[in-house]
C-alpha positions in Angstrom: 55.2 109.6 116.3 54.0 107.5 119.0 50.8 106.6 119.9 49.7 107.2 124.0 46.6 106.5 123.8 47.3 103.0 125.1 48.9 104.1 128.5 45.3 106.3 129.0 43.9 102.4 129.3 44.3 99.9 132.6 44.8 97.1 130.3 48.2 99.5 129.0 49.1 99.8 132.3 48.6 96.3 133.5 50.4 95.7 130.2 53.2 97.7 130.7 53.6 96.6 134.5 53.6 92.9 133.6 56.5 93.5 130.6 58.5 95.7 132.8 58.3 92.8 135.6 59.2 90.1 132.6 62.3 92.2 131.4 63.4 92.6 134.9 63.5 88.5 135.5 64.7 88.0 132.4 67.6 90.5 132.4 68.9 88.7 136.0 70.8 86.2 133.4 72.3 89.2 131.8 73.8 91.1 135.4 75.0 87.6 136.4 76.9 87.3 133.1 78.0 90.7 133.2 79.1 90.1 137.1 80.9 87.0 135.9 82.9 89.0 133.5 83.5 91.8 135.1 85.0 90.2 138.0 88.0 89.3 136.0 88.9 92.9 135.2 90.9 95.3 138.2 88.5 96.9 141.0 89.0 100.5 139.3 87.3 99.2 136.0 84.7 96.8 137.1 82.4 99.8 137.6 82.5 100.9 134.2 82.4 98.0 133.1 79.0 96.8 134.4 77.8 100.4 133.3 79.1 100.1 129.7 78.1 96.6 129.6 74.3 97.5 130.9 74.0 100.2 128.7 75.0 98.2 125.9 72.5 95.9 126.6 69.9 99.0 126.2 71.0 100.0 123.3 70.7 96.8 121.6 67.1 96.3 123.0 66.1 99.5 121.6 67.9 98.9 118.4 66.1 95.6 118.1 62.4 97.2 118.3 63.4 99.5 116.0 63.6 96.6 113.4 61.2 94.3 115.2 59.2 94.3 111.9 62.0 92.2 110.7 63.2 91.0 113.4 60.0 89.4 113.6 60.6 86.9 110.5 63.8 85.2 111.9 61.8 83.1 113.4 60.6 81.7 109.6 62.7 79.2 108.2 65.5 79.7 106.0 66.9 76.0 105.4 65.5 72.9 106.2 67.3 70.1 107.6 66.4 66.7 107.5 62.8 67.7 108.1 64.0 70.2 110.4 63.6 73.8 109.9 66.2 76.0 110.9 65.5 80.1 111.5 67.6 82.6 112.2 66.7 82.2 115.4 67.6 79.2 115.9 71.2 79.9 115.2 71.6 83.0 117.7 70.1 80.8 119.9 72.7 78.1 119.6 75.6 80.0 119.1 75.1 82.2 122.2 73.9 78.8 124.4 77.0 77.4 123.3 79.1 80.1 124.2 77.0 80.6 127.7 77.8 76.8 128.5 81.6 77.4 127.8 81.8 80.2 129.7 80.2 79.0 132.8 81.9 75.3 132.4 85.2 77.0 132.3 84.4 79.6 135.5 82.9 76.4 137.3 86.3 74.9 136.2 89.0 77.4 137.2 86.9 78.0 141.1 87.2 74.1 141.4 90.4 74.1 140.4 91.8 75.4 144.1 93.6 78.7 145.5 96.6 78.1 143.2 95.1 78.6 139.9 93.3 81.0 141.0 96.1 83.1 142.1 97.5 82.0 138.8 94.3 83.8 136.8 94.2 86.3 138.3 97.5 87.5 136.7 96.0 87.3 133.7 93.6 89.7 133.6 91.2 90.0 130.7 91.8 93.7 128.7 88.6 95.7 128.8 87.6 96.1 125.6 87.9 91.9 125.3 85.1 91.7 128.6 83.0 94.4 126.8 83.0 92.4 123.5 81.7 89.3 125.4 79.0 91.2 126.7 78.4 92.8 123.3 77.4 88.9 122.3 75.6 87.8 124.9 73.5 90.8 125.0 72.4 90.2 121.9 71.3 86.6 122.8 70.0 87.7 125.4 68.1 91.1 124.2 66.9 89.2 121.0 65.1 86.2 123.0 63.7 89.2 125.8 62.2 91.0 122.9 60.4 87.9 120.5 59.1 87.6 124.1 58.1 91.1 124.6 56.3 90.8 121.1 54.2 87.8 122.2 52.8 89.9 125.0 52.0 93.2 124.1 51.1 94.6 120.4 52.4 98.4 121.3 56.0 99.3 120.4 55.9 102.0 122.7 55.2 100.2 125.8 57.9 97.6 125.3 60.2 100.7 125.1 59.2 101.9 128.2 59.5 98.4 130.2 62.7 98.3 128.5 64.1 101.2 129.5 62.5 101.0 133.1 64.0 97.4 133.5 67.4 98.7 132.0 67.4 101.6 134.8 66.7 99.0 137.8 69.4 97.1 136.7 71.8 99.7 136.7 71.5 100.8 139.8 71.3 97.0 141.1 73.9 95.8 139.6 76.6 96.8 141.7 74.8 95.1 145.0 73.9 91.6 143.2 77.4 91.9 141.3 79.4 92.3 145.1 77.1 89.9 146.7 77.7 87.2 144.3 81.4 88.0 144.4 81.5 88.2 148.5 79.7 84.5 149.0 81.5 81.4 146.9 78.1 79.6 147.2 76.3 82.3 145.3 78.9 82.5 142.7 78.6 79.0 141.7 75.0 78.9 142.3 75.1 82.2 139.6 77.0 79.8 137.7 74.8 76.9 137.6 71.6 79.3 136.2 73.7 80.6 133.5 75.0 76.9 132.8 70.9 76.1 133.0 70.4 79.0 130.6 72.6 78.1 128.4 71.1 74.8 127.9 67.7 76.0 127.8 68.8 78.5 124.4 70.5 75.4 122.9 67.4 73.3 123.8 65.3 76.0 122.1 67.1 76.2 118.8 65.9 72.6 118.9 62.2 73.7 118.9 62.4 71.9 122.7 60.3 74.2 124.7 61.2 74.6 128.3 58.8 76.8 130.3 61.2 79.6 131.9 59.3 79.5 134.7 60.2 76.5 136.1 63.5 77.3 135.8 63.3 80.7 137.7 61.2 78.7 140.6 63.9 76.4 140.4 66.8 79.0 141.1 64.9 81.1 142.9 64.7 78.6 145.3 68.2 77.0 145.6 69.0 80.7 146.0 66.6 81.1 149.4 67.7 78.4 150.9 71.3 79.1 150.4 70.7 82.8 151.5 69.0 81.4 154.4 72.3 79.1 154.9 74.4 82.8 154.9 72.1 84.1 157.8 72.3 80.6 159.9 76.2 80.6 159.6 76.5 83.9 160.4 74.2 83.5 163.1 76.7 80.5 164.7 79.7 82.5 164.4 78.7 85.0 166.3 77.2 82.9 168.9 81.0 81.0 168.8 82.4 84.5 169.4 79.9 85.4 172.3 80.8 82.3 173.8 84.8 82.5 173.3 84.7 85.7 174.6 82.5 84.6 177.7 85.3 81.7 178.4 87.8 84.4 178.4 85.9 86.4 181.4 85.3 83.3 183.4 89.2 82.4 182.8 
């Protein structure tokens, strides 16, 4: 049984309110990826994807604090290297920067590559079941990093459920909109691209023990992303000022 005691408590609620905000900023990664993915896939199936792929990501969350009494000691050492100590940690960390890094080099890749390719792969479109095992692995990076940092905040299991799951549900019904916005504006896309390229560095830098303050590198994209949305609004702004003007020419002619 749980114990509710500490959501009777403002320091449970300021608690669960600053964990719900963290899992939210954290999971961004997580939709991009997902967006990323599911992009490849036929219109009809994107949708389910996304909701599969989400859901998975809950699942594993949950299925993480269940065992986050073991979970817990992956971060103790289980070879040493060279003076080096090496966790299990370390190694999902690696891995799935690794993978991030290929996967948002190769995307980067193929929308530099022109209109050709592109029209080239998009014929070869990835089977569902291979998209939802991609997001099976990166949710598990991705879930297992958001929840050593869950346990570094807040002592109660039953509070990082609930941010969980309340971070999960705003995603969900978010997802769509970031997912068509970043597949509507090029710029965004390969902005989206470049954070998950960033994140993927930072995980391989952290298997290293190098500790890079997320936070700067949310500030960092958070603001490359204003100013480019603010670039959106200025060019819309000049085309319709081309198009009031055309169409004034056109009376005057």
């Amino acid at each position: 049984m749980f114990d509710f005691s500490p959501l009777l408590t403002g320091h449970g609620w300021a608690s669960l309110l600053t964990l719900t905000l963290m899992e939210i900023v954290l999971g961004i990664d997580n939709i991009i990826f997902i967006s990323m993915l599911t992009a490849k896939l036929p219109d009809e199936m994107q949708k389910k994807a996304r909701t599969v792929g989400i859901s998975l990501a809950l699942i594993v969350r949950l299925l993480l604090l269940s065992l986050i009494s073991y979970i817990v000691h992956w971060t103790q050492p289980i070879a040493v290297i060279m003076d080096f100590e090496l966790s299990a940690r370390d190694l999902i960390l690696l891995f799935g920067g690794a993978f991030l890094i290929y996967k948002a080099t190769s995307e980067i890749h193929e929308k530099l590559e022109g209109e050709e390719h592109e029209v080239q792969t998009k014929k070869k479109v990835k089977a569902f079941s291979a998209v939802i095992f991609q997001i099976i692995m990166l949710d598990i990076v991705f879930s297992f990093d958001s929840i050593l940092t869950a346990v570094g905040l807040v002592d109660e299991i039953l509070i990082m459920i609930i941010a969980v799951l309340i971070s999960m549900i705003i995603m969900l019904i978010f997802a769509g909109s970031i997912s068509d916005f970043i597949q509507k504006h090029p710029t965004i896309k390969m902005l989206a691209l470049a954070f998950l390229l960033l994140i993927g560095v930072l995980l391989v830098a952290e298997s290293f023990h190098q500790h890079v303050p997320k936070g700067y590198i949310y500030a960092a994209i958070s603001f490359s992303l204003l100013v480019e949305v603010l670039n959106i609004r200025a060019g819309k702004k000049h085309e319709a000022l081309k198009l009031k003007q055309k169409y004034k020419d056109e009376i005057d002619d």
